[in-house]
Biopython code that builds the backbone (N, CA, C, O; Angstrom):
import numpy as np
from Bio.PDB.StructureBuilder import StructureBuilder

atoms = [
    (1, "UNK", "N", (80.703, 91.936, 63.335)),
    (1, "UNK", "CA", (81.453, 91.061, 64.189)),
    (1, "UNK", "C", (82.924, 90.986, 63.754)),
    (1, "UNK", "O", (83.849, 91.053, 64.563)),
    (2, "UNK", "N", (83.061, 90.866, 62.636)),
    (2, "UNK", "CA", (84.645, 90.976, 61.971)),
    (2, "UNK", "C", (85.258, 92.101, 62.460)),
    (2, "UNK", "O", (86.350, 92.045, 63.026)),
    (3, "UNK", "N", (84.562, 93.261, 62.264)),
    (3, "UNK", "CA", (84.795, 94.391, 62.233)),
    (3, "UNK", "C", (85.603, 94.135, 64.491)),
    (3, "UNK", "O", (86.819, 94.105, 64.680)),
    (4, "UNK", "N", (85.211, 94.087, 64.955)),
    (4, "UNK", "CA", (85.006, 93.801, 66.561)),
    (4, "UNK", "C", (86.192, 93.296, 66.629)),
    (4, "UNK", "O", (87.086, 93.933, 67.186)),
    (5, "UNK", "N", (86.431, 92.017, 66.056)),
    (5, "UNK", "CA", (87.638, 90.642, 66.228)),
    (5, "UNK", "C", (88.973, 91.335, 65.954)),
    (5, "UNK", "O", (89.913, 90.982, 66.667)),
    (6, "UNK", "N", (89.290, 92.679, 64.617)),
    (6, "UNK", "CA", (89.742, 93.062, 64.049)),
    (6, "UNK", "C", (90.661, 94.295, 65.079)),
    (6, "UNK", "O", (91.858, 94.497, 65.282)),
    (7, "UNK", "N", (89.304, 94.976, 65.588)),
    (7, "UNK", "CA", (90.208, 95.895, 66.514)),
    (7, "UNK", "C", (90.257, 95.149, 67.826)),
    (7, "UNK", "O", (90.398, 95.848, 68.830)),
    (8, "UNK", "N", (90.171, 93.959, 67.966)),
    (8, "UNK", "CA", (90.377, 93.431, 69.312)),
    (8, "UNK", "C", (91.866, 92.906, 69.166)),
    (8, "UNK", "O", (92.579, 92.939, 70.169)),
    (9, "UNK", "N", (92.439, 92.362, 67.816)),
    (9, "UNK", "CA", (93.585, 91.522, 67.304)),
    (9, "UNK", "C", (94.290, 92.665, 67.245)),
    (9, "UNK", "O", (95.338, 92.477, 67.863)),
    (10, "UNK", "N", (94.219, 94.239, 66.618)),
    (10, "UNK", "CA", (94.927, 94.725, 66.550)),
    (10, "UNK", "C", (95.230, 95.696, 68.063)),
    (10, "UNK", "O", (96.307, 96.290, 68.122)),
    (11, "UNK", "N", (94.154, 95.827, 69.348)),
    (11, "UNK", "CA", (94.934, 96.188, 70.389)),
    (11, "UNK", "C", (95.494, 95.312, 70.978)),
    (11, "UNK", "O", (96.421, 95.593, 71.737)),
    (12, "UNK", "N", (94.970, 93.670, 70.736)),
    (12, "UNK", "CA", (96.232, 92.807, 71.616)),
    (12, "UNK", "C", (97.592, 92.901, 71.272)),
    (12, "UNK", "O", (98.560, 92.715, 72.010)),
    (13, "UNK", "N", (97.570, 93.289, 69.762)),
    (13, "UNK", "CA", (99.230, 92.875, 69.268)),
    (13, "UNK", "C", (100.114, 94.423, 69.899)),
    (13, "UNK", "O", (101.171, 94.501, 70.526)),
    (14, "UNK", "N", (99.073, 95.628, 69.375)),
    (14, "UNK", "CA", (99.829, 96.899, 70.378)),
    (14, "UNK", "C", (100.036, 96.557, 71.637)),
    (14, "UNK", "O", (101.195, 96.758, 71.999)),
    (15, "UNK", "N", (99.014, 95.915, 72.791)),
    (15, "UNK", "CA", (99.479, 96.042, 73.744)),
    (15, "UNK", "C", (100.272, 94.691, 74.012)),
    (15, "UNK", "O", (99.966, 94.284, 75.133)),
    (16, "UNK", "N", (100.894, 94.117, 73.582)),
    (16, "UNK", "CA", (101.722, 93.286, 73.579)),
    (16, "UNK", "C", (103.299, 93.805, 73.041)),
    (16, "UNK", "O", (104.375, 93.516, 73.564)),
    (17, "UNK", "N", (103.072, 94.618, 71.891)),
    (17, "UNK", "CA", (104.553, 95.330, 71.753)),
    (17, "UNK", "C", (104.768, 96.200, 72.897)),
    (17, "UNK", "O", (105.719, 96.156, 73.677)),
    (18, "UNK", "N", (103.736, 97.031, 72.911)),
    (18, "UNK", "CA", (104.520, 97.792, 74.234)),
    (18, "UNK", "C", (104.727, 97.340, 75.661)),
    (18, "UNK", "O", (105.473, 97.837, 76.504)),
    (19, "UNK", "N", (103.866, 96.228, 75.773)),
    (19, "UNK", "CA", (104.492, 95.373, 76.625)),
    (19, "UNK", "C", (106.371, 94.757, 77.227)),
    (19, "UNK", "O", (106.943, 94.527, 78.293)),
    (20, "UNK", "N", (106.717, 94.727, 75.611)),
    (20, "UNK", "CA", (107.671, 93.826, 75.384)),
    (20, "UNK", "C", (108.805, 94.877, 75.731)),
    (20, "UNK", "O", (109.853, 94.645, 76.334)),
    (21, "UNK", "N", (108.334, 96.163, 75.183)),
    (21, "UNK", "CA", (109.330, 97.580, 75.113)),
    (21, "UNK", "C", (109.648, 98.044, 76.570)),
    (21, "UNK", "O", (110.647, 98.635, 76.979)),
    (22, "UNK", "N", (108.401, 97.570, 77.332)),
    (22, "UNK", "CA", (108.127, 98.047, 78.514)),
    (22, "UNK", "C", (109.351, 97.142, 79.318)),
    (22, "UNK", "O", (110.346, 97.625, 79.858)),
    (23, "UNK", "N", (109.124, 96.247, 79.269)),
    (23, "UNK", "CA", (110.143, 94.771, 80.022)),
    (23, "UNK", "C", (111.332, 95.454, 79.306)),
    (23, "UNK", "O", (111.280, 96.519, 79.921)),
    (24, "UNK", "N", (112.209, 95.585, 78.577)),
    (24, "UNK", "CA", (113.173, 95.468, 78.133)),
    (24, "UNK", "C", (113.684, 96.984, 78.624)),
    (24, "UNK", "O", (114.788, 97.066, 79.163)),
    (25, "UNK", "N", (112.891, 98.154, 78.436)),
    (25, "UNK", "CA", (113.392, 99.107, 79.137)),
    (25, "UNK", "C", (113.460, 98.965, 80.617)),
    (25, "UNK", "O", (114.426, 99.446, 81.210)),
    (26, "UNK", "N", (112.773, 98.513, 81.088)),
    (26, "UNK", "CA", (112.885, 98.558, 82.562)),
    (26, "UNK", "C", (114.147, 97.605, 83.269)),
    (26, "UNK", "O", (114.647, 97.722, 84.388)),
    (27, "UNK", "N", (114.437, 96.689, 82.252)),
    (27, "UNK", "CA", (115.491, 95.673, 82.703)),
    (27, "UNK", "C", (116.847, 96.825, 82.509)),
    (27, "UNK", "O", (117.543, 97.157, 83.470)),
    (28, "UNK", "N", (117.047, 97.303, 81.217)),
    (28, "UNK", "CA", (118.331, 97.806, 81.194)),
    (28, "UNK", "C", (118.054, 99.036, 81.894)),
    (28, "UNK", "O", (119.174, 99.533, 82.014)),
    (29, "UNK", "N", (116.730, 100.290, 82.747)),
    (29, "UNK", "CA", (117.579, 101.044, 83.574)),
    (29, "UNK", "C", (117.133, 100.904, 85.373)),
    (29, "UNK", "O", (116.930, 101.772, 86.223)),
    (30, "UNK", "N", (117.107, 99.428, 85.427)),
    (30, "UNK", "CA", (116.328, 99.155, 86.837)),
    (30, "UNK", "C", (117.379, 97.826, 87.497)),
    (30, "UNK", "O", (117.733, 97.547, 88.642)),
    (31, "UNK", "N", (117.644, 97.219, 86.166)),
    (31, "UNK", "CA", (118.590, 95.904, 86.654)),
    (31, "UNK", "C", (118.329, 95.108, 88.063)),
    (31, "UNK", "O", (118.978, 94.831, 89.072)),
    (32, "UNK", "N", (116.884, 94.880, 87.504)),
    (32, "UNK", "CA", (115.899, 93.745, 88.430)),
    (32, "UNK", "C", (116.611, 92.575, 88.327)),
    (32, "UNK", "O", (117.390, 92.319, 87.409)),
    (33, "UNK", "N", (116.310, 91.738, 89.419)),
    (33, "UNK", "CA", (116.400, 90.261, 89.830)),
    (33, "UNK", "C", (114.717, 89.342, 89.396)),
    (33, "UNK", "O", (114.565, 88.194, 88.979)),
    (34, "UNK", "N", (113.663, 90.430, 89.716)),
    (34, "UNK", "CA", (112.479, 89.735, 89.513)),
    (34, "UNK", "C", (112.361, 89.498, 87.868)),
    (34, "UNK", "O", (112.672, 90.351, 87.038)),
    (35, "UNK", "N", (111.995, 88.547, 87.649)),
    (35, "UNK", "CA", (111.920, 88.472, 86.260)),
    (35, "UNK", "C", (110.239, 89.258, 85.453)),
    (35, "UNK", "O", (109.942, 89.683, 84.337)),
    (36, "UNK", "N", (109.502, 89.098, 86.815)),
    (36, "UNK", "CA", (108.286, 89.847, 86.242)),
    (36, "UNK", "C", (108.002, 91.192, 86.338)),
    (36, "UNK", "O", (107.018, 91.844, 85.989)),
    (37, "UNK", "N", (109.008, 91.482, 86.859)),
    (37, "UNK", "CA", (109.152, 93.291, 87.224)),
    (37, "UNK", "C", (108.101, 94.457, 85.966)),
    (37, "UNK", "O", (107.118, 95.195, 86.035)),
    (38, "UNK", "N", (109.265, 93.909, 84.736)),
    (38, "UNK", "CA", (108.678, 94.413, 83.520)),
    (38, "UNK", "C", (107.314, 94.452, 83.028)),
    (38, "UNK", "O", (106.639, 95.370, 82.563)),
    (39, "UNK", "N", (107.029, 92.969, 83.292)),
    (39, "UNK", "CA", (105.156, 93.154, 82.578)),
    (39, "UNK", "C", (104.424, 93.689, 83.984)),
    (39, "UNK", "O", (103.397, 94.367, 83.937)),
    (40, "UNK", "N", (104.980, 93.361, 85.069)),
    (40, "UNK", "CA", (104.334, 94.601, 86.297)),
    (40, "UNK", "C", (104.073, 95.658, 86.116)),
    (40, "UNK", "O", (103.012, 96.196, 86.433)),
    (41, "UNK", "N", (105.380, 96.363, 85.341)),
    (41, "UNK", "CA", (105.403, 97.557, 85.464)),
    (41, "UNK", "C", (104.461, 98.147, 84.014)),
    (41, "UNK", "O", (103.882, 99.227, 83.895)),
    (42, "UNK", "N", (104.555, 97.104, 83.101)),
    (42, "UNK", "CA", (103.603, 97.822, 81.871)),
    (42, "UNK", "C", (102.297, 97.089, 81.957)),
    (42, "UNK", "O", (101.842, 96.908, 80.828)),
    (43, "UNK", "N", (101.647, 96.674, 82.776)),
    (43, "UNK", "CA", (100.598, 96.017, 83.020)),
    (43, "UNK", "C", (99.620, 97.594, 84.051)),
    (43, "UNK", "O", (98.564, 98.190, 83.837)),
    (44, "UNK", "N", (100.694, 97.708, 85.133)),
    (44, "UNK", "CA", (100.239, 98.836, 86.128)),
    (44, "UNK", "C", (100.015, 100.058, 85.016)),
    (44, "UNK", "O", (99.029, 100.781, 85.161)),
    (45, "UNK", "N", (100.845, 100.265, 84.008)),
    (45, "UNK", "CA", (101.403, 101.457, 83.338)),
    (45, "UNK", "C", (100.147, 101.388, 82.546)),
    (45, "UNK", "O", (99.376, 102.306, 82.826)),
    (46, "UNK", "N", (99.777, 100.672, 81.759)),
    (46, "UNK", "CA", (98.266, 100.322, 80.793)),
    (46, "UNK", "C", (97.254, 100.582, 81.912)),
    (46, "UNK", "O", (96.712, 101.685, 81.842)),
    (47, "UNK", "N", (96.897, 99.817, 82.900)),
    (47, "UNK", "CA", (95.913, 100.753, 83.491)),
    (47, "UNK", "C", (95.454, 101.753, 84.321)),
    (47, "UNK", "O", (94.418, 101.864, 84.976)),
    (48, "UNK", "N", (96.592, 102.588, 84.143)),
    (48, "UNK", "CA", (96.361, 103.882, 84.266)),
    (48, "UNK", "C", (96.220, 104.936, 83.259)),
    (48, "UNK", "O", (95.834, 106.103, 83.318)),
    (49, "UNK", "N", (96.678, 104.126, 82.247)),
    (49, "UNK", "CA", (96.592, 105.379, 80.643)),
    (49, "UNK", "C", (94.800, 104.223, 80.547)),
    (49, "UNK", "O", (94.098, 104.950, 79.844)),
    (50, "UNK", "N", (94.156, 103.286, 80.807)),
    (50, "UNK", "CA", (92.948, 103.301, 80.118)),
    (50, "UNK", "C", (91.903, 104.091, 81.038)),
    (50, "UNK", "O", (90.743, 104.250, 80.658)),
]
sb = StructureBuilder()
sb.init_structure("model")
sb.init_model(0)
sb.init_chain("A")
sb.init_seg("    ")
for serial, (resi, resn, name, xyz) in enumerate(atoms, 1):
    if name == "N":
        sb.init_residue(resn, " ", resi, " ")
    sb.init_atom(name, np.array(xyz, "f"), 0.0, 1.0, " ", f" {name:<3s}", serial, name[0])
structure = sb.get_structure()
């Protein structure tokens, strides 16, 4: 069960950085008004790479 919690903590925190990378690139080469554009776009982007 540890073992489970462990790789569950460590893909939330990956998919949370690349989350963050995701928003921040997309702001500086898209220069959105929507503020949720970014986790849209790495939310859509994650499930298509799973």
């Amino acid at each position: 069960m540890w073992k489970d919690m462990l790789f569950v903590g460590i893909g939330g925190g990956i998919g949370s950085i690349l989350r963050f990378v995701t928003s921040r690139l997309s702001a500086r080469f898209i220069h959105h008004e929507w503020l949720f554009l970014g986790t849209f776009t790495a939310n859509i982007v994650g499930c298509l790479l799973i």
